[in-house]
C-alpha positions, 0 to 999 in steps of 0.5 A, a space after each residue: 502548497 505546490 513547492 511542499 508537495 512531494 515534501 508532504 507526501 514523503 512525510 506521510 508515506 514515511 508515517 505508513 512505512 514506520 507504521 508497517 515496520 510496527 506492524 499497525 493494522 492501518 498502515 497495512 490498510 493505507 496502501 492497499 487503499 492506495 494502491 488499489 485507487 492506483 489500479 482503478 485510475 490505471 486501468 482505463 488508461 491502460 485499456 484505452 490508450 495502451 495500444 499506442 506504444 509497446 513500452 507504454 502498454 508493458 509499463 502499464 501493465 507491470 504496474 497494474 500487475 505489480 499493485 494487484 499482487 501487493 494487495 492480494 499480498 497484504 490480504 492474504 489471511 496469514 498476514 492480517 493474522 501477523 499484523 492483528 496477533 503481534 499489535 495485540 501481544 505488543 498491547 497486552 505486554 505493554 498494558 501487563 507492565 504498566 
């Protein structure tokens, strides 16, 4: 499974991204959860080993930042209002041709 690897993740993370561009309430909650384990695993490493270099504190640092506005982006309620309100048009419409 080793040599597959960034294979399988390419593949998933290509899911989540057509899943975002169809405005699908899940893979609007997919990187949220996953950025926000990857604040969690960061942080420690950053408050504990960060002093040792000043690029390293910096990169982590941005990083924390940059993952924590992603997820207050994709929270923020107009948002949740875009994905819910165009996955519902998208539904009914379907659902009214049919």
């Amino acid at each position: 499974m080793k040599p597959y690897a960034p294979l399988v993740i390419g593949l998933i993370l290509t899911v989540v991204a057509w899943g975002l561009w169809q405005l699908r309430n899940w893979a609007r909650f997919t990187p949220t959860l996953l950025l926000g384990i990857g604040v969690a695993s960061a942080l420690p490493i950053f408050v504990l080993h960060g002093h040792g270099s000043t690029w390293r504190t910096l990169g982590f640092g941005l990083g924390i930042i940059l993952r924590v506005r992603i997820i207050l982006y994709l929270m923020k309620p107009s948002i949740l209002d875009v994905f819910l309100t165009e996955r519902a048009d998208q539904v009914s419409v379907g659902s009214s041709v049919q």
